[in-house]
C-alpha positions in Angstrom: -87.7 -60.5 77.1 -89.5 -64.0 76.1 -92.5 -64.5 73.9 -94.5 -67.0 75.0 -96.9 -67.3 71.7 -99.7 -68.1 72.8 -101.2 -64.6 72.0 -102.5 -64.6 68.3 -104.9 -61.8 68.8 -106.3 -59.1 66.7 -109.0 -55.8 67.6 -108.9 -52.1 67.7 -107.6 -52.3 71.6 -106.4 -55.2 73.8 -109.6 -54.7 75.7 -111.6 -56.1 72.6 -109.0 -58.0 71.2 -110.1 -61.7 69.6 -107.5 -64.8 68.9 -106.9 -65.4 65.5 -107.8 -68.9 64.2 -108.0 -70.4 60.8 -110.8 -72.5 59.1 -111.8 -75.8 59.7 -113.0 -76.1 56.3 -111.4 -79.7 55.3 -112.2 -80.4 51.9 -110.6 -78.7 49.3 -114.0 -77.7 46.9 -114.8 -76.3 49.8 -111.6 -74.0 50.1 -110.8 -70.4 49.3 -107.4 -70.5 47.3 -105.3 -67.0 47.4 -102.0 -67.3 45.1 -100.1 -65.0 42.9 -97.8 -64.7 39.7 -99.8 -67.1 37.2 -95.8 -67.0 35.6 -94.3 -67.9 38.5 -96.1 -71.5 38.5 -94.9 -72.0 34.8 -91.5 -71.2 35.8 -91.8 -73.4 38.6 -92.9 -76.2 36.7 -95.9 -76.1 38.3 -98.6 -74.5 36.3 -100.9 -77.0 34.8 -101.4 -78.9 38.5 -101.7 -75.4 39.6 -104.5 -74.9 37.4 -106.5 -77.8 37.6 -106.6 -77.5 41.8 -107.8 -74.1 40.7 -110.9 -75.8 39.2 -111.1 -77.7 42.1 -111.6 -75.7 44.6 -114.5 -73.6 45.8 -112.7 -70.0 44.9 -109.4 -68.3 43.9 -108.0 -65.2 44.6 -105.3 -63.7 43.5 -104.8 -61.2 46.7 -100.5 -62.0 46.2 -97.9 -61.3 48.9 -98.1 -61.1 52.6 -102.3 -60.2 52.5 -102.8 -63.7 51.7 -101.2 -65.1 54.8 -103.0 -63.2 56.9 -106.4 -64.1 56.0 -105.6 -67.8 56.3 -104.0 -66.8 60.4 -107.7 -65.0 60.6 -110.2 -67.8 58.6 -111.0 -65.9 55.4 -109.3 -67.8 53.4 -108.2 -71.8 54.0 -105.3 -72.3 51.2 -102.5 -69.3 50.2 -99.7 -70.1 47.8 -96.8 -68.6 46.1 -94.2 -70.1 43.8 -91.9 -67.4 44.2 -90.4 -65.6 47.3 -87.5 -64.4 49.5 -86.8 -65.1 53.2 -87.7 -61.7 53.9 -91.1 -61.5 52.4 -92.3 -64.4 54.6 -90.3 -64.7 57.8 -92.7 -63.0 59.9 -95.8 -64.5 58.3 -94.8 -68.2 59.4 -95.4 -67.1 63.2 -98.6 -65.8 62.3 -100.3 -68.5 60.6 -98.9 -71.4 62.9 -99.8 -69.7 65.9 -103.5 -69.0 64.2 -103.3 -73.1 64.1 -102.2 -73.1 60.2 -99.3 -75.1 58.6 -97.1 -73.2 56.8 -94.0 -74.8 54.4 -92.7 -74.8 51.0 -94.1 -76.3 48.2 -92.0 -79.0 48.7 -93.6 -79.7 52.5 -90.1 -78.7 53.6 -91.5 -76.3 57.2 -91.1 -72.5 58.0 -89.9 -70.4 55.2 -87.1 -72.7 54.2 -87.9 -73.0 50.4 -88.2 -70.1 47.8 -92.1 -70.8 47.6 -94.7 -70.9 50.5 -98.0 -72.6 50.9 -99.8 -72.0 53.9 -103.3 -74.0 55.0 -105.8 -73.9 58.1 -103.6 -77.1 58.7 -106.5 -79.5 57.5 -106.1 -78.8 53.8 -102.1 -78.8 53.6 -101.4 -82.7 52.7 -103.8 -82.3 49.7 -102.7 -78.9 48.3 -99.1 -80.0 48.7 -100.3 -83.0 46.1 -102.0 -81.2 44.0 -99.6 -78.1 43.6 -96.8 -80.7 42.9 -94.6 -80.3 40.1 -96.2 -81.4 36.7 -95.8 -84.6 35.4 -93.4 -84.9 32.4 -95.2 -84.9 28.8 -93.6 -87.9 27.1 -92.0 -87.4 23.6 -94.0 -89.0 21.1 
């Protein structure tokens, strides 16, 4: 039995089903940002870039886990981010986001659920939140 993908689709019944998409929103003070663990970004080394593209953007929300993901497959949110995770809490999101049109890949920009972190964007936004949720920049020793 194949799967040939091209069915992102979402409703009550097939008969009213809709295709899932993501935004095209393409500037990131325009975005919706969904992450979780505010300690998990610390640990990461990660948490004062993490905050300041916080400030950037249009909105954060912290709805965590696989919720997140979802809403970026159906347009509610553009940008969804977590610095912490196991294969098996986002193997089965990477279909749905890249066949909603979304990019989805580590915080490192390495694809698919290959890292211990995810971010996931309508695709548009992903270059720049990889930038700005980089790791933070060593504080010199004065």
């Amino acid at each position: 039995m194949g799967c040939s993908g091209r069915r992102r689709i979402y409703g009550k019944s097939l008969a009213q089903a809709k295709q899932l998409s993501v935004s095209k929103v393409s500037a990131a003070q325009d975005a919706s940002f969904s992450y979780s663990s505010l300690d998990g970004w610390r640990d990461l080394g990660r948490s004062r870039n993490f905050l300041e593209f916080t400030e950037t953007v249009w909105r954060t929300r912290a709805y965590g886990d696989f919720w997140s993901y979802c809403l970026v497959a159906e347009g509610a949110v553009d940008i969804a981010a977590e610095p912490e995770l196991e294969l098996y809490d986002m193997a089965a999101l990477v279909p749905i986001v890249t066949e909603a049109g979304g990019r989805f890949t580590s915080l490192d920009g390495d694809p698919g659920c290959s890292g211990a972190n995810a971010l996931a964007t309508n695709g548009l936004l992903h270059e720049a939140a990889l930038a700005a949720l980089a790791p933070d920049a060593a504080t010199p020793i004065a």
